[in-house]
Steps between C-alpha positions, in 0.01 A plus 500: 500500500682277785766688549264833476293315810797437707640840516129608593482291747841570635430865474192450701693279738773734546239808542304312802785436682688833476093663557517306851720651743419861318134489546568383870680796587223727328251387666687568797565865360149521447379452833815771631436776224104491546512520844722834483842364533756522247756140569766519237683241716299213349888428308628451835220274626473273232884466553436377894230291372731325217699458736351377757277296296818351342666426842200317681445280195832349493533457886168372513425310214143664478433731212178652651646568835780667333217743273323568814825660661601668217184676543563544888819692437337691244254605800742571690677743312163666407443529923840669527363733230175543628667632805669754392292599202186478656512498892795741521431734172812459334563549151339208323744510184799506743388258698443263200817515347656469817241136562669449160827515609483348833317170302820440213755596729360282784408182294887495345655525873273188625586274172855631544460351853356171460633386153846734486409622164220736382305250339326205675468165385304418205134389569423086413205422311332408807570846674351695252151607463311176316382556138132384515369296155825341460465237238129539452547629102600259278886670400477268162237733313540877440212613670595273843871678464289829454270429814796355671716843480163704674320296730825242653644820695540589863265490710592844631373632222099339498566664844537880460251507228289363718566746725473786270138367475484557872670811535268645271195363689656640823562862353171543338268293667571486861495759779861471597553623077286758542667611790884418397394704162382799749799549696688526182304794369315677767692429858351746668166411427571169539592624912156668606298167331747302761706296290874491684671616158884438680386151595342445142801632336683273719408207411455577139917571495562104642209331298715679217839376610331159547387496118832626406715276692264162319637672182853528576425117632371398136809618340789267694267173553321531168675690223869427603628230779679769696522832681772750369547843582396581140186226505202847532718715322253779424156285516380734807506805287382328193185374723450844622496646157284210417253632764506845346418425171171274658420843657537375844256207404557144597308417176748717288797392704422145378521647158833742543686157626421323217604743285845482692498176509489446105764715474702275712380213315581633198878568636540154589381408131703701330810438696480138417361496118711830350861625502407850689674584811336385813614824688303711279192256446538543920416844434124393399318535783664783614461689230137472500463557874666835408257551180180388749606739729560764296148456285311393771595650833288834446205285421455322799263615743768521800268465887501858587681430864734252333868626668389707725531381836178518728531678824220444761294826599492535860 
């Protein structure tokens, strides 16, 4: 029975923290995809914001003023998307994987630069995002190791469920939802009621690179100590098919990452308690991205303008 309760509780540990930076980046996709714009450069944006995130921390000693940047330089690569995708009318899908790109390449030059090697310095304690309820369970009894593994984690992650909470609110119950959920299906419309759907759009693309680049943040100051060029590795596209199986829901986003996330935390189990290869028990999660995909992607009600770039009438 003790041993059954520690390798829940370190599933469920495990889970929450690989859920994190995946649910950040969805509900930046959310707030992209809804609005009309396809961003499949989330990978590239969570890579600026790990490493950015990463670098700020360690020069400045301040964990949250590193995640706040990461986020920035998520933004910022969502503003160079959103001006080419959305002001300019340029492919989205192009212009995503080239934001993609542009984010891994850039982030390895700069930590080439200013540590001569492609991986910065590991993270101290003291850099990292803070675990909140440290020490609160008692760690002698199984049930205070069992609350121990699912409450004592980061704080990043009371965060972005929080915010789910809100995104939700703002989607569904607020004007600017109703609006950002307009644009994505009837633009045109959307133009003769007086809503400015390129300026919506807009900012829709950075709040998305925003999310996306706190996510890429979570994974170097909270999972690991330190940004490599391999530290996202996929998690972009896994959020994104995270936000198609929610059907383009914050709500069911919530529920797509935690479904990646278990898989994750189920590769990290295995890998440490049985003999089985970790390079195929890496394949987990990517196997079922491909199987969610696959089952789910003609399910999803897809916004009707979503991809196709909105040109002003005249």
């Amino acid at each position: 029975m003790t041993d059954f309760m520690n390798s829940l509780g370190f599933i469920l540990y495990v889970t929450l923290a690989y859920t994190t930076p995946l649910l950040y980046a969805a509900l930046g996709s959310c707030f992209s995809e809804v609005s009309g714009v396809v961003n499949i450069g989330i990978e590239g944006m969570m890579t600026a914001g790990a490493f950015t995130g990463t670098c700020v921390a360690y020069f400045t000693g301040n964990p949250w003023m590193g995640f706040l940047c990461g986020g920035l330089a998520g933004a910022f690569l969502g503003l160079l998307h959103a001006l080419a995708a959305v002001r300019l009318g340029a492919d989205q899908t192009i212009t995503g994987a080239a934001i993609t790109m542009l984010g891994i390449s850039t982030a390895t030059i700069i930590c080439k630069v200013l540590f001569s090697s492609t991986e910065t310095i590991p993270l101290s304690v003291k850099q990292k995002i803070p675990k909140l309820f440290m020490g609160v369970f008692e760690p002698t009894t199984v049930f205070g190791r069992f609350m121990d593994y699912v409450f004592a984690t980061y704080a990043s992650t009371y965060l972005v469920f929080i915010l789910t909470l809100v995104v939700w609110f703002v989607f569904y119950k607020t004007r600017f939802g109703l609006r950002l959920r307009a644009c994505g299906e009837h633009p045109q419309a959307c133009e003769t009621l007086g809503i400015n759907v390129i300026s919506m759009r807009f900012l829709c693309v950075v709040i998305s690179g925003f999310f996306s680049g706190l996510g890429g943040a979570c994974v170097t100051m909270a999972i690991s100590t330190q940004f490599r060029p391999i530290s996202i590795v996929g998690q972009g596209f896994i959020a994104i098919a995270a936000v198609i199986f929610g059907k383009f829901r914050p709500q069911g986003a919530l529920l797509g990452c935690l479904l990646f996330g278990f898989c994750s935390g189920l590769k990290v189990v295995l890998g440490a308690s049985s003999g089985v290869n970790m390079q195929l028990l890496s394949m987990i999660p990517y196997v079922v991205t491909v199987l969610i995909l696959v089952l789910f992607v003609g399910k999803s009600h897809v916004p009707s303008a979503n991809g196709k770039p909105y040109i002003k009438a005249k």
